[in-house]
VOGU-841337 format. One record per residue (C-alpha): z, y, x. Coordinates in steps of 0.2 Angstrom, whole numbers, plus 5000, padded with zeros to 4 digits. Layout:
// VOGU-841337
Z	Y	X
...
***
This chain:
// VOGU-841337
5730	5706	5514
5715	5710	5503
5700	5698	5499
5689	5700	5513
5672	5697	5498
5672	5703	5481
5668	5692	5466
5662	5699	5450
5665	5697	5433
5655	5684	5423
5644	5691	5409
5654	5685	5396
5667	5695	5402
5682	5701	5413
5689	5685	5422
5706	5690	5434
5703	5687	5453
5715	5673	5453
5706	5662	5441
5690	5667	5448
5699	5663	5467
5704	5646	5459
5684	5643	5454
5680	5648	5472
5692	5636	5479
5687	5623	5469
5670	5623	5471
5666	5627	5453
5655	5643	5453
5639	5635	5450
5633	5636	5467
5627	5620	5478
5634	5604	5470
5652	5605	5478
5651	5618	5489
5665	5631	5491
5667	5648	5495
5678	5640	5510
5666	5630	5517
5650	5643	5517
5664	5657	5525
5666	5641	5539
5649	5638	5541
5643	5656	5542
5658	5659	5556
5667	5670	5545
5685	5669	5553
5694	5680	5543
5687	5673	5526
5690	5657	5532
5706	5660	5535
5711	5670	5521
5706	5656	5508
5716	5643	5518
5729	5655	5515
5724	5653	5496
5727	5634	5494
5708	5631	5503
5708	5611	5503
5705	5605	5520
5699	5587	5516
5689	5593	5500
5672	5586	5501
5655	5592	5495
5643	5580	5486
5637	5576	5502
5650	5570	5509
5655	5585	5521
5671	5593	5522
5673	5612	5529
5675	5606	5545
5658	5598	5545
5652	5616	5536
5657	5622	5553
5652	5611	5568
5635	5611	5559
5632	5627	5563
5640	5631	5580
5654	5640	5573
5667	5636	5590
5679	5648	5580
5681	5643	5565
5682	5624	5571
5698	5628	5582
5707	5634	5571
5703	5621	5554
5710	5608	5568
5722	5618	5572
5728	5616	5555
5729	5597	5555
5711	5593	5550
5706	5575	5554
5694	5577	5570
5686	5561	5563
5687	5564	5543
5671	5554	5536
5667	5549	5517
5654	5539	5522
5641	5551	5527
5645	5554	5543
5660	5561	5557
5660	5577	5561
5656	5574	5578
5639	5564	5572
5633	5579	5561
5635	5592	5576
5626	5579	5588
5612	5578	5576
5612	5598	5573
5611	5600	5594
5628	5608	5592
5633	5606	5610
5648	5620	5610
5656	5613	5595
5653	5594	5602
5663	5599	5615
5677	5605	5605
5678	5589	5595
5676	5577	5610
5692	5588	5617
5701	5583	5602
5698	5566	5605
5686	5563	5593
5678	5545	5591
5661	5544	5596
5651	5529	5586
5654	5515	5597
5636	5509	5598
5632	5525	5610
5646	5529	5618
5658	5515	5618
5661	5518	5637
5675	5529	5631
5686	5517	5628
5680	5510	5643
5667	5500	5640
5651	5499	5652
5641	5514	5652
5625	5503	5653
5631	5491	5638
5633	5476	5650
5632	5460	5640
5627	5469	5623
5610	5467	5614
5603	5486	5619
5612	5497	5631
5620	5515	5621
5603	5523	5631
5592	5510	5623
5598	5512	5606
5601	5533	5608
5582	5533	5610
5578	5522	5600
5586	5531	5582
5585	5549	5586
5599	5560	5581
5609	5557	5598
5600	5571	5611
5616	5579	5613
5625	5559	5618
5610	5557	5629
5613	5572	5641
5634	5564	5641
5628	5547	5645
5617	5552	5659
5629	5563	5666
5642	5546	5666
5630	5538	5676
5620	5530	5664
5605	5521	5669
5589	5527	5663
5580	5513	5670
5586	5498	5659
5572	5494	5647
5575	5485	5630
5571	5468	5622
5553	5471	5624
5552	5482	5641
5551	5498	5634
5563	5512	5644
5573	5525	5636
5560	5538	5640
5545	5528	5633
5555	5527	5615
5561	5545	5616
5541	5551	5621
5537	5539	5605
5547	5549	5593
5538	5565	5600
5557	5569	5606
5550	5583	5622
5568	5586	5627
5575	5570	5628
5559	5564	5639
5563	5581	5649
5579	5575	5654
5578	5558	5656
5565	5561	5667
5572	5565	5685
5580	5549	5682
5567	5535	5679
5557	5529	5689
5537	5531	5689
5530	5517	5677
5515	5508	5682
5504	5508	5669
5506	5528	5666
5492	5535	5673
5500	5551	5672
5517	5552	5678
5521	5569	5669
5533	5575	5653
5515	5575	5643
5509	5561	5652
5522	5548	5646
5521	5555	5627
5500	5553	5626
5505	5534	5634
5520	5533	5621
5509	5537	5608
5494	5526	5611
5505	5512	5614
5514	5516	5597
5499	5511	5588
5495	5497	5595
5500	5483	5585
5516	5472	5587
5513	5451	5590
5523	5441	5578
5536	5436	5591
5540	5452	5595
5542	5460	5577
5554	5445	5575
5565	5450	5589
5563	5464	5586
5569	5463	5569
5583	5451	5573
5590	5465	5587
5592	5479	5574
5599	5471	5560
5613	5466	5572
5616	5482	5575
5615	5487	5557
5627	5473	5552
5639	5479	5567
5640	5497	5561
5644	5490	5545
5660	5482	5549
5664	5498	5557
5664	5506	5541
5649	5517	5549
5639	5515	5534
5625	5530	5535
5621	5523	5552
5620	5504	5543
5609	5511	5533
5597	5521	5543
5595	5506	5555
5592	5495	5538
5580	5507	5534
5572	5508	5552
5571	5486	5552
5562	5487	5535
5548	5500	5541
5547	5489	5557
5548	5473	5549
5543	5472	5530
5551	5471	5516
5566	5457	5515
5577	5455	5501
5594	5452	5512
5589	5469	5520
5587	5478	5504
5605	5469	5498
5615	5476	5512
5605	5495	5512
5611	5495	5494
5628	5490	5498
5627	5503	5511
5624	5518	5500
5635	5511	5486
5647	5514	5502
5642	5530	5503
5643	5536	5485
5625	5536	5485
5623	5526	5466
5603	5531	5463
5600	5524	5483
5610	5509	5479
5600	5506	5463
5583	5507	5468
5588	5496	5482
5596	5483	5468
5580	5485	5459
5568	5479	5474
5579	5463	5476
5576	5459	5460
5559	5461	5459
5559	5452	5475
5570	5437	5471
5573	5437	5453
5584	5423	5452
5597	5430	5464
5614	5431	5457
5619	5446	5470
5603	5456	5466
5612	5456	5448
5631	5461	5455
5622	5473	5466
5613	5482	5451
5627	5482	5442
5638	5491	5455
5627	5504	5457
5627	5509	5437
5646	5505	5438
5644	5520	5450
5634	5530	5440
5645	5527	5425
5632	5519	5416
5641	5507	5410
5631	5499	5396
5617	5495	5411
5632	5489	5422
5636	5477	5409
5620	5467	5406
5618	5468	5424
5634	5454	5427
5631	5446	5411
5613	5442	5420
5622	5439	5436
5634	5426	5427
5617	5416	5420
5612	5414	5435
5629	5411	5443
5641	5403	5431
5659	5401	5438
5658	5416	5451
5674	5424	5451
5670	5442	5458
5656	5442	5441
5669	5433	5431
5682	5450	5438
5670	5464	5435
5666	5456	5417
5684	5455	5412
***
């Protein structure tokens, strides 16, 4: 079979198609950071292409600097096609290097067709929204927010909404402070998640105008409003719960935006900032984990694991020199601590 694409000769002359396929392959043609030849054929849906290269030694579990592997190329953009077949070919449905599954990237990109195919394969769905798969109650009985609550809530889970309501979730659980699913979906300025949640809930009181644009001028006004201080402290104490759950699932860009979400709602805190870096350290994210580092030690100067976290993040880097004065500062302020005393070594 024939290369269905053509590459040309660099300017410093003839190079032969099986080096220039091995660049393609490897992701080394000066294109996007990472990016392959096999992953733009996926995402574009270019079947033939896409399976011509795997023919050619394509690397199914190669991952761009972003973390997303030609399966997520795929799902992101709807094409059904091409994701059949790279499972086909024994593709982890939940292959993740820490930004992300491939069933989250296709939720977030309204990808319903190609949601449907991974959700066929069994794919795992993040626990905190959907965890009545595995048979858990579909209205999050006995957990801090129910999956509708926090799907609202984030953003990024339209696609899960529209599951959940169909598995008979209910619409009309509010959160910690009263709010219902359609009240923080209408805050976010999210029209389609209001449209289809709501059939379901019941006319609110204090919403003069029961209507789709009704609910998001009331959402709106109320967002503005501000929070009392007992509140934000719930508030604040609700979300980093979840944060530090998604953590110890390993689901560290979801840690993180949450992270991010309870610093904007609650301020700046110097335990926040810690596990944010430690999140994006997580997620190969070295500059992220740094300037995280950086605030907690402008914050609390005298904090050993502001040092170790600083440190990490130039370990990650590679700047090693940085990484070093970091832990000897760390070991000042921390004399004795075996996991300083391990990285100095």
């Amino acid at each position: 079979m024939d290369a269905p694409f053509v590459y040309r000769s660099f300017s410093t002359g003839g190079t032969s198609e099986a080096v220039l396929l091995k660049a393609a392959l490897d992701g080394d043609l000066d294109r996007i950071k990472g990016v392959t030849p096999f992953m733009t054929s996926a995402q574009s849906g270019d079947i033939s292409t896409v399976k011509y290269l795997f023919d050619h030694g394509g690397d199914l579990m190669k991952a761009d600097a972003k973390g997303r592997t030609v399966l997520h190329h795929a799902v992101c953009t709807g094409s059904c096609t091409v994701t059949e077949f790279l499972l086909s070919k024994g593709i982890p449905v939940d292959i993740d290097y820490g930004y992300g599954t491939p069933l989250y990237h296709a939720s977030i990109n309204e990808q319903d067709k190609t949601v449907k195919i991974l959700l066929n394969h069994h794919a795992n769905v993040p626990s905190c929204i959907l965890s009545y798969f595995a048979g858990a109650d579909v209205n999050g009985k006995g957990s801090i927010a129910s999956p509708l609550v926090f799907a609202t809530g984030h953003g990024g889970y339209t696609n899960f909404i529209g599951l959940l309501l169909k598995a008979g979730a209910d619409p009309n659980i509010p959160d910690d402070l009263g709010n219902l699913p359609i009240e923080l979906a209408a805050a976010r300025d999210c029209r389609e998640e209001v449209e289809m949640l709501f059939p379901l809930t019941s006319p609110i009181p204090n919403v003069r105008n029961w209507s789709i644009d009704g609910i998001i001028s009331h959402a709106k006004l109320e967002k503005e409003k501000p929070m009392d201080e007992e509140h934000v402290k719930v508030r604040k104490a609700m979300l980093k719960s979840h944060a530090d759950k998604a953590f110890r699932r390993k689901e560290y860009a979801m840690a993180s935006k949450i992270y991010t979400e309870v610093i904007d709602h609650a301020g700046p805190d110097v335990t926040l900032y810690s596990n944010r870096s430690l999140c994006r350290l997580k997620m190969g994210d070295g500059e992220g984990a740094l300037s995280d580092a950086y605030q907690c030690r402008m914050m609390q100067p005298d904090w050993a694991k502001a040092c170790y976290r600083q440190a990490t993040a130039h370990m990650l880097l590679k700047e090693y020199k940085q990484a070093c004065d970091a832990l000897l500062d760390a070991q000042k302020l921390d004399p004795g601590n075996e996991e300083i005393e391990r990285e100095l070594r």
